[in-house]
N, C-alpha and C positions, 0 to 999 in steps of 0.2 A: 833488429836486423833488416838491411835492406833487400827487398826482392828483387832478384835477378830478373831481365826484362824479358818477356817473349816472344819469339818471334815464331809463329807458323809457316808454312812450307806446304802447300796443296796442288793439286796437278793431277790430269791420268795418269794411266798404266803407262810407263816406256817415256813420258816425257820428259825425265832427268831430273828426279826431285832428289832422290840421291845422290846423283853427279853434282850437284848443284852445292851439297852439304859440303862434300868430299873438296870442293874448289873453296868453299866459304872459310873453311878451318882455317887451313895455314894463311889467309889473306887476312882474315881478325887478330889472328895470333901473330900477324907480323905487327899489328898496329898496338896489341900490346892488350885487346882484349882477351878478360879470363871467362872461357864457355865452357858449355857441355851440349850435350845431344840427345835428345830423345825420340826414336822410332816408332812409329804405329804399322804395324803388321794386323793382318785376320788373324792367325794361330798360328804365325810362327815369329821366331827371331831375326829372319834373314838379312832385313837393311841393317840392326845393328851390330848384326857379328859382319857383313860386310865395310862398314865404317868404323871398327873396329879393327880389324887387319891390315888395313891403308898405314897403322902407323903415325897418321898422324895427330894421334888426339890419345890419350892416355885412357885406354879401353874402360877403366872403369865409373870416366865422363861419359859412358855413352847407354842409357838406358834403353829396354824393348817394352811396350806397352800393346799386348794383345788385346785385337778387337773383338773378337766373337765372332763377328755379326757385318753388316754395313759398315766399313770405317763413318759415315758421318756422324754417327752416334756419339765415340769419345772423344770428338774434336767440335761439339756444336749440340746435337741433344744432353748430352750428360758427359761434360767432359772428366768429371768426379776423378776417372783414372791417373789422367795427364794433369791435370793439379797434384797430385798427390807426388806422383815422380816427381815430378819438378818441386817439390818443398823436402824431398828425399834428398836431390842432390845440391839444396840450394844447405841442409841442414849435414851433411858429408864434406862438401866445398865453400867452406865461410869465405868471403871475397868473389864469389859467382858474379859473373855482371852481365850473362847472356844464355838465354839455353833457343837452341832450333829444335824447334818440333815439325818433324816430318808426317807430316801423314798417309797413311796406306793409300796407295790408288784407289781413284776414283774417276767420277767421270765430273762433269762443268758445273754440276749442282752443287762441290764440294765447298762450305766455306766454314770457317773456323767462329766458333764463339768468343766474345768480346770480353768472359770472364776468365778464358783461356790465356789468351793472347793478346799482346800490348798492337800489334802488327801484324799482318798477315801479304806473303805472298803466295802469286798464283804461277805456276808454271804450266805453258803448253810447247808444241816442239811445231816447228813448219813439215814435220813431215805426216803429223797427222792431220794435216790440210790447213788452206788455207783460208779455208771456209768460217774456222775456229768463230774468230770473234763475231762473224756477223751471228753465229747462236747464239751470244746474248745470254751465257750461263749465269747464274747466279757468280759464280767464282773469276770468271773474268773481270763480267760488272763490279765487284763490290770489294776484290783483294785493296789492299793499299799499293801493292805494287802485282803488276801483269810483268814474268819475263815470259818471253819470248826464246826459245832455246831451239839451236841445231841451224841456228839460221845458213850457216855455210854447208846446207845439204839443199836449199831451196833449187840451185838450179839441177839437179841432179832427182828430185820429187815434183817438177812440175809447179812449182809454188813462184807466184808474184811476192816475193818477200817487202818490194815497197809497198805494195798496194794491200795487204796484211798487215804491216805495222800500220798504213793510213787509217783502214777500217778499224784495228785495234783502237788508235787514239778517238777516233771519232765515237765511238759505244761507249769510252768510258770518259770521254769529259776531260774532265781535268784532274781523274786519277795518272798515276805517272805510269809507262809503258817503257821495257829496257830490253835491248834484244843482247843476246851472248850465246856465246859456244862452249859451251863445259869441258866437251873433249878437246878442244883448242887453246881454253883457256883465257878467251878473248869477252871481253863486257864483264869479267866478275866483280875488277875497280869497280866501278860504275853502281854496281850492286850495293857493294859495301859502304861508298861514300855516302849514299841512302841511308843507309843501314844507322850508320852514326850519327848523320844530324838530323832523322826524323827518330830514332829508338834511343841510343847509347848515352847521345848529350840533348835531347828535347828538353831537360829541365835546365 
């Protein structure tokens, strides 16, 4: 059996990693990809009985993986838990060809293990400043993909949004950087076309 690919999902508290999820479903699922979903919470359920309700994803694609403790634990020290769901729904759903892993908030230090995840993206929002990249978090620096979210709040937060995505690119080279709006719905393409020719079809 083929393993379904994975893809990580990291960011602070409020910076739309769930909105993000919520926008990715039906944009994969229009292209014909078969997913599922996995949540990391502290001690509760909450993202995925809220990704669960949306409707758009058949509730029981959508697993809750309690931390304990620090989420970076079971997304990078010991991710033991999140392997284990994800060979649960890849061994439920024969034909899987995708699962998002969300990770519980955190702060820039957050970044996913490589036995985890085929992929990893990093989400920050301009309204938690625009300061972001020039701190040089671990999770900026080193995601395969930095989005960029809430950008159409910039002039309304006080944030240079060109001058944020220039600093953004510059910190990280020639990792790729995607700015979108969740609640808008604007940049998710852009996400996904990523999504496909660096995760879906790389082989």
């Amino acid at each position: 059996m083929t393993s379904a690919a994975r893809i990580g999902i990291g960011g602070p508290v409020g910076s739309g990693k769930t909105a993000l999820v919520e926008r990715l479903i039906p944009a994969l699922h229009a292209r014909g990809v078969d997913l599922a979903v996995i949540t990391n919470d502290l001690v509760t359920a909450e993202d995925a009985e809220r990704v669960r309700r949306t409707g758009l994803i058949d509730p029981a694609r959508v697993l809750a993986v309690e931390a304990g403790a620090c989420p970076h634990t079971i997304i990078r020290e010991d991710p033991t838990p999140n392997i284990e769901a994800c060979e649960q729904l890849e061994r439920q759903f024969p034909g899987l060809e995708l699962i998002l892993l969300e990770s519980g908030g955190d702060n820039l230090a957050s970044t996913f293990s490589r036995d985890l995840t085929d992929f990893w993206l990093f989400v920050i929002d301009v309204a938690g400043g625009d300061d972001i990249p020039r701190k040089r978090g671990p999770g900026v620096i080193r995601a395969d993909l930095l989005v960029i979210n809430k950008f159409d709040l910039a002039p309304y937060v006080g944030v240079d949004l060109e001058r944020m995505i220039a600093e953004a690119k510059e910190v990280r080279g020639d990792r790729a950087v995607l700015v979108c709006s969740c609640r808008a719905n604007i940049g998710i393409e852009a996400i996904v076309d990523m999504l496909e020719r660096d995760v879906l079809f790389r082989n």
